[in-house]
Residue, then its C-alpha position, 0 to 999 in steps of 0.5 A: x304528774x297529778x297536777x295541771x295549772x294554767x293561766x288565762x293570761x301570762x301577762x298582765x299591764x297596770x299602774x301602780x294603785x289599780x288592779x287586775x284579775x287574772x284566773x287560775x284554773x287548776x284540774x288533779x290528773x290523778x287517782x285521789x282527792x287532791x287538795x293544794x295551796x298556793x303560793x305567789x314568788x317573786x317581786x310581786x309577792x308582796x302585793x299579789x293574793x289568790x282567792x281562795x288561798x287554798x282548796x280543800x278537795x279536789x276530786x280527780x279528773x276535776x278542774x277549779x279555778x282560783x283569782x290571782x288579783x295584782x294591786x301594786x301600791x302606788x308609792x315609790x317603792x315599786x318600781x316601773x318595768x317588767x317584773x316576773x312572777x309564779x303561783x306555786x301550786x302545792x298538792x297536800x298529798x304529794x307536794x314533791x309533785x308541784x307545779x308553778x305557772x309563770x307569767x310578767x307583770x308591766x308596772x307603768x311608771x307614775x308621776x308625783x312630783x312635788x316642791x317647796x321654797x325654805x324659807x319662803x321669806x329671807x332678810x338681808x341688806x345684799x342678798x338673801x339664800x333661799x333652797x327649792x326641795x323637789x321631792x319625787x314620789x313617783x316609780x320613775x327618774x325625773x327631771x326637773x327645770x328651775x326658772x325664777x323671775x319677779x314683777x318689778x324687775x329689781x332683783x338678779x337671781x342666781x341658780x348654780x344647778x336649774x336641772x336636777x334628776x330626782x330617783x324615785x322616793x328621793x329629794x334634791x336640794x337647788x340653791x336660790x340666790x337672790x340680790x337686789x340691783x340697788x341698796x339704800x342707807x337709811x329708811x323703812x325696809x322693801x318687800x321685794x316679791x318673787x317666784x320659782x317656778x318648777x317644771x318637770x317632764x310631762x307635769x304641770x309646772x310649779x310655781x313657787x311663791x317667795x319674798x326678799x326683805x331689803x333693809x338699810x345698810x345702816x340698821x336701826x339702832x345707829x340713829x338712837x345711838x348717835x341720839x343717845x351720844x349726842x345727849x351724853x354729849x349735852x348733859x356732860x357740857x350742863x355738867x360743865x356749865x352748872x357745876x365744874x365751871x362755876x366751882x372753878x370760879x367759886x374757888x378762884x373769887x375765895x383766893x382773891x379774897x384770902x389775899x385781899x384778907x391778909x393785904x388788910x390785916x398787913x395794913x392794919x399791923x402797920x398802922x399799929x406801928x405807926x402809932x407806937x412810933x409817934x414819939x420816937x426819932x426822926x426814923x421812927x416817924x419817918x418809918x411810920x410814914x412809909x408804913x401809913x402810904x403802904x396802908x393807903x395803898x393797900x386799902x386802894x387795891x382791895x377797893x378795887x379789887x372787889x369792884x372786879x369781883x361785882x363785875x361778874x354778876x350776870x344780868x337779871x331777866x326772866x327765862x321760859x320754856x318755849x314749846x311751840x309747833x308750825x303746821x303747814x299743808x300745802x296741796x300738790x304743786x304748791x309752797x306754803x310758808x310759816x313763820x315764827x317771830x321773836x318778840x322785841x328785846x327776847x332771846x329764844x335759844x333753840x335746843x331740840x327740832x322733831x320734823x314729822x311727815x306722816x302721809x310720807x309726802x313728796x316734795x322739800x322742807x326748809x328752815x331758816x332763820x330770818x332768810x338764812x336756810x340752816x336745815x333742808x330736806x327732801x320729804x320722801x327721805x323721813x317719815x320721823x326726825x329729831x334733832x338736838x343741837x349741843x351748840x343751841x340755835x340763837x334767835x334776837x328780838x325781831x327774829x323770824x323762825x321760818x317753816x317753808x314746804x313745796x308739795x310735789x306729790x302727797x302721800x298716800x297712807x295704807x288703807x285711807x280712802x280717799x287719798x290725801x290732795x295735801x301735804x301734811x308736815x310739822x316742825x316742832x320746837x323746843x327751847x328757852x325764852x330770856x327776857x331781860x329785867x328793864x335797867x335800872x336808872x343810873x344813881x346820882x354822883x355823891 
């Protein structure tokens, strides 16, 4: 054989994205110039290169040395262990007579390991389902630990699998299920924070930032809806009241009239009669005289049938709209109360109440009529509240519209500095105000 190849070293360690340098000495035993190339065999072909890559002329009894340089890429596709390799020296002039040393490369095992919430944020009125991606890029098998927890202690947590093992260049899903301890039926929605935290062998941990959004179990819309049939409800019975109502009576007055009509015309034909017979016998005037008391009669009915009909004229008066608003701003820990009165010989009928509590205030709310309650509430239960009565609040003369607020503990608006030490609540009120016509005198007897 004309050839020899040795290495320095057989074996070589480093972890993936290094490099290491190993020579090469190559010497011709033979009689000729030689010249050769190399090749590299094996799983590491792929990231091992020799310089030169091959030599021109190698006279004999000579040496040369070539470096077989090993940079595994850092990535998952090189897995960790011992991996064989070979440097396949090939002489030009006799290939039949090549050589191949032998040696292991030790690929140490790296860690990349990173994790992702989806989606970061969830909404629901029970419960919300988050996933955690944990995405292994390291050359090892590793093991993950989920753990979840948040600051206020108002949600419960649910992870049907907290230990996954990731192969290398792969991704596992672990389902978050996240439930808060109470719910509400009306109100703004809640922010409820929480976090993740992803631990894996000899890594630092992960810690994942999530949010659930609790919203009311009665959505938004229910109270416009409610609002919207309320007013349906409303403009049907104005419907009623202004136009149904009143051509029904309309129509009944114009038969009451149709027959007191013909009761006169049957009177006035009897009269006729009457007359005609004025000269006959004793029955014919006798006829006449039965057909004038029908008369007589018949003019007494129609009299008073539309002295009836008179009776139905509603009272005269004046009627104006009334919009009024009643402020009060108690400070903490104190009632302050404002009222509104009638004037003497009014009537104030009240068709819509917008309560509003901007600061969102602590504390209660009442309004009565004179000292009889008819709507309470707790402040921290609104913010905005409207209401429109089908059936209108009535109000005499001398009446009082009473507006009453305990402060317990003001708001605290986002980004007002400093905070209010007040409450700050309003009613307003819309309505009609009638004011009858003075009566007139009553006419001297005929």
């Amino acid at each position: 054989m004309g050839t020899l190849a040795t290495l320095d070293t057989t074996s070589v360690t480093l972890t993936p994205g290094e490099e290491a340098v190993v020579p090469l000495t190559v010497r011709n035993t033979g009689t000729i110039v030689e010249a050769y190339r190399f090749e590299v065999l094996g799983v590491p072909a792929g990231w091992t290169t020799v310089e030169p890559a091959s030599i021109d002329g190698l006279y004999p009894q000579t040496a040369t040395t070539a470096s077989v340089t090993f940079r595994p890429p850092r990535t998952a596709d090189v897995p960790a262990g011992q991996l064989d390799f070979g440097i396949r020296i090939v002489p030009l002039e006799h290939p039949d007579e090549a050589v191949v040393p032998e040696g292991v490369v030790e690929v140490l095992p790296f860690l990349d390991t990173t994790a992702e919430l989806v989606p970061r944020t969830t909404h629901g009125r029970r419960s919300g389902r988050h996933q955690v991606a944990v995405d292994n890029r390291g050359n090892a098998p590793v093991t993950v630990l989920l753990a979840c927890a948040d600051g206020t202690d108002e949600l419960t947590f649910r992870v049907p699998e907290p230990h996954l093992v990731v192969d290398p260049g792969t991704a596992r899903f672990s389902t978050v299920r996240v439930r808060p301890h109470r719910t509400f039926w009306r109100g703004p929605d809640k922010t409820l924070p929480f976090v993740v935290q992803v631990a894996a062998d000899n890594t630092v941990p992960v810690t994942l930032d999530g949010a659930f959004v609790q919203t009311a179990l009665l959505p938004k819309w229910f109270l416009k809806a409610l609002l919207a049939l309320l007013a349906l409800l409303a403009v049907l019975a104005v419907l009623w009241f202004t136009l149904l109502k009143p051509a029904i009576t309309s129509a009944a007055q114009a038969a009451v009239r149709d027959d007191l009509s013909e009761a006169q015309e049957a009177a006035e034909a009897a009269q006729q009669a009457a007359q005609q017979a004025s000269g006959a016998a004793q029955q014919a005037a006798g006829a006449a005289s039965d057909a004038k008391v029908a008369a007589t009669e018949a003019g007494t009915t129609l009299a008073d049938t539309e002295e009836a009909v008179a009776a139905f004229v509603p009272p005269s008066g004046t009627s104006v709209p009334v919009r009024q608003r009643l402020d009060a701003q108690p400070a903490a820990g104190e009632t302050e109360t404002v009222t509104f009165e009638v004037p003497e010989g009014a009537t104030l009928t009240i068709d819509d109440v917008i309560l509003s509590n901007p600061q969102g205030d602590f504390g209660r709310l009442t309004i009565a009529q004179d000292d009889d309650p008819f709507l309470d509430f707790a402040l921290e239960n609104f913010r905005d509240l409207d209401y429109h009565f089908q059936s209108p609040i009535t109000l005499d003369g001398g009446s009082e519209l009473t507006l009453e607020v305990t402060c317990r503990q003001p708001g605290a608006p986002l980004g007002e500095d400093p905070a209010p030490t007040a409450c700050d609540t309003s009613m307003y009120f819309g309505g009609t105000m009638f004011t009858p016509d003075e009566a007139a005198e009553p006419a001297a007897a005929p």
